[in-house]
N, C-alpha and C positions, 0 to 999 in steps of 0.2 A: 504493500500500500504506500503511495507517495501523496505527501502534502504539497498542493504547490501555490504559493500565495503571487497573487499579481500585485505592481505598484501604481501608485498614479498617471506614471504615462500610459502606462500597458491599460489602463481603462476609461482614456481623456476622451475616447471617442466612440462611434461605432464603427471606424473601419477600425480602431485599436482591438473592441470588443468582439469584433468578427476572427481576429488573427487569433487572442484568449480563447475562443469557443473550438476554434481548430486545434489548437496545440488541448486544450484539456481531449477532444474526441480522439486526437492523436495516440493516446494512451490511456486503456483501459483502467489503471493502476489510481490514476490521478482521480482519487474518489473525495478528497476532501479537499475543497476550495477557498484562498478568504483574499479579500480583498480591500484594496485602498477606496479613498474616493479619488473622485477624475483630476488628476492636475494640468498641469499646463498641454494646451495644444501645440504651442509656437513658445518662442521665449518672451513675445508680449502680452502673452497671455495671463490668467491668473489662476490660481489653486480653487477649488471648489470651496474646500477647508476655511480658506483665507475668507473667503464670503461667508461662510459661516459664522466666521469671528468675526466678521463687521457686522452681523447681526446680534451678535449678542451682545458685542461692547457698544451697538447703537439701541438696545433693547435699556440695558443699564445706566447709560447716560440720558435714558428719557427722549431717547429721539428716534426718529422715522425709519424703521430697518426695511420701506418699502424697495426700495434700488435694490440691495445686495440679496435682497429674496428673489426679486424678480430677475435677477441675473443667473442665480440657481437654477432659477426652473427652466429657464430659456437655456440652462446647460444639459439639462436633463430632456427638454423637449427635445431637442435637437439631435441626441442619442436617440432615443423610443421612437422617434417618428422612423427615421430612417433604420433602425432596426425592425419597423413594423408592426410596434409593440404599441399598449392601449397608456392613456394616459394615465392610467393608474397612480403612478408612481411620483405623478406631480400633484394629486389631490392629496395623497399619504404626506407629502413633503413638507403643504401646508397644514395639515390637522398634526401634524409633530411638531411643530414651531407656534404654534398656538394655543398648542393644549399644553407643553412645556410653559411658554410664557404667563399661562394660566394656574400651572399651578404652587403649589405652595413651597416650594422647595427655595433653599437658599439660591443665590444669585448663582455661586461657586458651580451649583449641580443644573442650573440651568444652560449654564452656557457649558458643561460637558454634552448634554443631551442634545444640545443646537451642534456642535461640531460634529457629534458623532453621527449626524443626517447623511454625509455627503459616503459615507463607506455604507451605512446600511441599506442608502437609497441604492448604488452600484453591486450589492449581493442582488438586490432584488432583481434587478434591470437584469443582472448575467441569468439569475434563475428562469426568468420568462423568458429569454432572448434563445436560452439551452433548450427548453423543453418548444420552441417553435422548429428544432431542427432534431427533434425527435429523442432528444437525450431525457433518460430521465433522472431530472434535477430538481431540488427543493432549496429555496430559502431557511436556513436555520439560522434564527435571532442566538446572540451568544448566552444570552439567560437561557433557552432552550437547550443550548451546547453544552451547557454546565460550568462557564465561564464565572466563579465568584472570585471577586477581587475586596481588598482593602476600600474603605470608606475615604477614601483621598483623592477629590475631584481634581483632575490633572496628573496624576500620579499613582495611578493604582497600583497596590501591588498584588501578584496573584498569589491564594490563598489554595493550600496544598491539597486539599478536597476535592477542587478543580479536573484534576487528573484523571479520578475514578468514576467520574460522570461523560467526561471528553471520550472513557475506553469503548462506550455504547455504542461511539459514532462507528464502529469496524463493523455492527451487525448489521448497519441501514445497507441492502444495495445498492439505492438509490446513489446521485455525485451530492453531496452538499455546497452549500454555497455559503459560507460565514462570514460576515462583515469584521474588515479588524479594525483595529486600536481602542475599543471599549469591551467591558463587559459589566457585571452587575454584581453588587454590594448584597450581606444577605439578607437587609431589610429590601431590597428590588430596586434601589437607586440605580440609575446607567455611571459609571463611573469613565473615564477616559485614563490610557495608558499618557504616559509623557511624549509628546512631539513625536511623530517618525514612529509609534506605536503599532499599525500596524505589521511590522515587521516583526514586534515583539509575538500577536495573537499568530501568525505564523508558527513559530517557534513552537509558540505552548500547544498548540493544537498539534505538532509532528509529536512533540514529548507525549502529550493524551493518545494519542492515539498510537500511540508505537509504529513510529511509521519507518519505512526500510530507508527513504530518502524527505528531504524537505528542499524543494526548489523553489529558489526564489526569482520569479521573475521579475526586469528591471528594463532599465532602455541602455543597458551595457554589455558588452558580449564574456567580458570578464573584469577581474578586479585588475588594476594595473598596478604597477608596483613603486609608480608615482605620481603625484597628480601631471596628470596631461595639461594641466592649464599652465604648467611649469615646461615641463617638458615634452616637446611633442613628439608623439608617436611611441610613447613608451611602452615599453615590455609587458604582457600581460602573463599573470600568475597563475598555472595551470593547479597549482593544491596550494594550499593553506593549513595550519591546524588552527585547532579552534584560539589556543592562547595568543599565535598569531593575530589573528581577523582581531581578535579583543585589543591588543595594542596598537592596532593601525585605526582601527573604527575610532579607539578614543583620541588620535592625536592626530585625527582631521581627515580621514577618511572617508568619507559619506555616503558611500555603499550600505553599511546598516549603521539600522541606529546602536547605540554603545551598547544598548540592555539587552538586544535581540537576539545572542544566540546561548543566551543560558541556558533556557529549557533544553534545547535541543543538547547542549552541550552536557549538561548531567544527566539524557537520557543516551546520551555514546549515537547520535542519530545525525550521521554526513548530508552536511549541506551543502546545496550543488548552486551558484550563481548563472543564471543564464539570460539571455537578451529574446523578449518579446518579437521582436523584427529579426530575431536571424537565430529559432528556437533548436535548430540543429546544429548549432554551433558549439564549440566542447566545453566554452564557461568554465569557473571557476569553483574546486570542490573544496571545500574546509571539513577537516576530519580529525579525531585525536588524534591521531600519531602518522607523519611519512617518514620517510626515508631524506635525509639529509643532501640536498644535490651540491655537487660544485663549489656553488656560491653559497655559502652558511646566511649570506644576509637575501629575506624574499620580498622586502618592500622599506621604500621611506617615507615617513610621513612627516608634516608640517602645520602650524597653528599657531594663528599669532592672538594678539589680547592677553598679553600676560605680564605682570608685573613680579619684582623683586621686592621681600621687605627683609632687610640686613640687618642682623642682629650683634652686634661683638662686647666680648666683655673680658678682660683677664683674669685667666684661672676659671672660664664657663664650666669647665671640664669637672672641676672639682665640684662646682656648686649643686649639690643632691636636686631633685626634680627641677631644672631649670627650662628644660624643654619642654617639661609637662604644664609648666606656668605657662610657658608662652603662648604653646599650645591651646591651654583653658581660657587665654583671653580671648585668642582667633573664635574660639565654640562660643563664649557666651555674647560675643559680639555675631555673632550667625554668620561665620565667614568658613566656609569648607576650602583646604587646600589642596595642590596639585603635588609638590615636593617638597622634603626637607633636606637639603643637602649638607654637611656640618663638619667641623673643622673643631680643633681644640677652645677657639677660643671665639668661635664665632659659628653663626648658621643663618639660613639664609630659607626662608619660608616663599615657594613658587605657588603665586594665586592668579584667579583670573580675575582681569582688570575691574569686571564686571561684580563681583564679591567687593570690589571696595574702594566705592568712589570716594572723590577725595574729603567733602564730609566726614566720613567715616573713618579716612584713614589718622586725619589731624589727630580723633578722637584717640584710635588703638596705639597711634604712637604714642599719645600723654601717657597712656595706660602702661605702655611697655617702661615707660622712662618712670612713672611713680610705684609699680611694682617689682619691678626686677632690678631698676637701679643699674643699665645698661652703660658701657662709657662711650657707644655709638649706636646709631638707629636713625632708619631712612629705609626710602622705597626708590627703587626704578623702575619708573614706566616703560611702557616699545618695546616690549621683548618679545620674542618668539620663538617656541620650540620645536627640537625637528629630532624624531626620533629614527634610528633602522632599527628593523628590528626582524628575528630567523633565530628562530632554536638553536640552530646548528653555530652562533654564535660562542658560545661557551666553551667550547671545545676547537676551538681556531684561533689560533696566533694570529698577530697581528691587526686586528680589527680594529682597532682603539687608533694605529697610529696610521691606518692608512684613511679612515675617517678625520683626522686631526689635520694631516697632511693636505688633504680638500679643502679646507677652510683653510687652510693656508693659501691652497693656489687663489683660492676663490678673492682673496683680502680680505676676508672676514674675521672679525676678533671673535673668540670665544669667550664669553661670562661666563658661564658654567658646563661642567661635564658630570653626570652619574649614571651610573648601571643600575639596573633594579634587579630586585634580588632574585628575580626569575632565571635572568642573565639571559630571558628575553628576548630584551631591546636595551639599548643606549641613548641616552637622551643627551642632547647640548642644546644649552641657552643663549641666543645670541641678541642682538638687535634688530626689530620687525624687517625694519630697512635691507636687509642682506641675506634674507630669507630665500628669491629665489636664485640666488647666484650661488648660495650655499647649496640648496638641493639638486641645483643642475652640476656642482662639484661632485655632491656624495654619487648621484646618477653614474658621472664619467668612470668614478671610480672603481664604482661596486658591478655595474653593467654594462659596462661600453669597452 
């Protein structure tokens, strides 16, 4: 049995949903389906999604959410007609945004329920659009699927239950159709996964149902092993493992989202990247464990927004929980960090810019200077990190200096250098500014 989840291009349209209808009839296996809502057609175009959150932050601000609805439906219309299909799915569109906006629920779980329209209007549409060419397919709402999640509008988490209700779905013959990135709380609230979510309901649904594969289709033929916006034409990544994809995804990779291949990953279930427009293409497989090739390093990744806050003190080293102080002011001021890189007398906490505007930071630096008694402290802004990272790193000489040497040809200074304890990936910090002349260094180096 394979899971194979589509993304927002793979269902921006009806010739998109025509190409999805063929690749699922392609193979019999592919019995459970979930899907995004429509995103962009063109690149002037807009996310479904994206309208959905002008309707709810114009719902909340007291004002007119007539335009961004009506733009909904005319996205929706223009799918169903030309697929042949009954207006259906544009009446349901409205009586969800109305009967939401009607009811009593906090603001928080209203605008979860307005975003999550644009995925479960798209199960629908593929459900009817399947069973017109003879397949037979049903819409399953993920309350129906057994999807319960945490009470945390915007952020659900999934709730371990979930599993033993998702194993049902092996006995339907039928194909399913499941809308991602939400599911329901177990008082019956619609809750929403974080941003980029459906990716996640992918996952859980291969994990629930024990599935031999999870394919995730996207408008890319594979993962490449740097961003193309850097360098063009770069090498595409025939395997992955899973701790791979997880260090690349996080440090600015946007093939999945960061959260999305847990389930899958603790249920040992290989997930295979493939391109909607060219579904016979060999795409990219992520799986626990390959085999080491050649080159120990299989991708670089990059991401800017990051600031430095420098801590030094003589004899830090000695002073009992001084890290943990520090540490406790970042938490109780709600600031989540990226690194701690540390020196005898000194360390150096890596955040993102966005954790902590400069408001905030005057504040934690008073805090650092009246609690710890520091004899330096200060932040730099513009930084940016670029991580490589391949398993097969730890066990290969020389990485460290033939990376270091790139930035060198490149002119690029280094601020900081650390392994992580995985031994991974290798991180350096440098300056936004020198970002891609850095990555097109590490590129020459590592694959050219």
């Amino acid at each position: 049995m394979k899971v194979a989840k589509f993304g927002g291009s793979s269902v921006a349209s009806a010739e998109q949903l025509r190409k999805v209808a063929n690749i699922i009839m392609e193979d019999p296996e592919r019995r459970a389906i979930v899907v995004s809502a429509p995103g962009k057609r063109n690149k002037e175009d807009i996310k479904v999604t994206d309208l959905l959150i002008e309707i709810g932050e114009a719902y909340c601000s007291g004002e007119s959410y007539d335009e961004p609805l009506a733009q909904v439906l005319a996205r929706f219309r223009d799918i169903t007609s030309e697929l042949g299909l009954t207006d259906q799915v544009l009446a349901e569109i409205k009586q969800d945004v109305e009967k939401t906006i009607a009811s009593d629920y906090s603001d928080a779980f209203k605008i979860d329920a307005i975003k999550a329209i644009g995925e479960d209007s798209s199960a629908k549409v593929l459900s009817e659009y399947l069973k017109t060419l003879g397949v037979e397919a049903t819409y399953l709402n993920p309350k129906d699927a057994g999807i319960i999640v945490s009470d945390q509008p915007g952020n659900a988490q999934l709730l371990e239950e979930s599993f033993e209700h998702l194993l049902k779905i092996r006995d339907r013959n039928e194909i399913v159709v499941i809308p991602g990135f939400f599911g329901y709380s177990k008082e019956g609230k619609l809750v929403t996964f974080s941003r980029g979510g459906s990716d996640i309901t992918g996952s859980i649904v291969a994990a629930g149902v024990q599935a031999d594969l999870y394919e995730n289709f996207t408008d890319v033929d594979s993962v490449y092993c740097v961003n193309p916006n850097i360098v063009e034409n770069p090498k595409e990544i025939t395997s992955l493992t899973y701790k791979e994809m997880r260090e690349l995804s996080y440090a600015g990779f946007s093939v999945f989202h960061d959260e999305a291949l847990i389930p899958a990953f603790k249920a040992s279930i290989p997930v295979c990247i493939k391109n909607t427009n060219n579904p016979n293409g060999l795409g990219t497989i992520i799986v626990s464990q390959k085999e080491t090739g050649e080159n120990p390093v299989v991708g670089i990744a990059s991401d800017t927004g990051f600031l430095s806050l420098y801590v030094s003190k003589y004899l830090m080293n000695r002073e009992l929980g001084f890290g943990r102080k520090l540490l406790h002011i970042l938490e109780d001021e709600g600031i989540s960090f990226e690194h701690t890189p540390s020196g005898i007398d000194d360390m150096s906490v890596i955040i993102r810019e966005s954790q902590l505007p400069k408001d905030k930071e005057a504040r934690v630096i008073e805090r650092i200077k009246n609690e710890l008694d520091p004899d330096t402290v200060y932040t730099e802004r513009g930084l940016a990190l670029i991580m490589i990272v391949g398993e097969g790193m730890n066990s290969t000489v020389g990485i460290a200096e033939k990376a270091t040497s790139a930035f060198s040809k490149a002119n690029v200074n280094l601020e900081m250098m650390n392994q992580g304890s995985s031994e991974v990936s290798m991180m350096f910090g440098i300056k936004a500014a020198g970002v891609d002349a850095a990555v097109k260094a590490l590129y020459h180096v590592f694959f050219e």
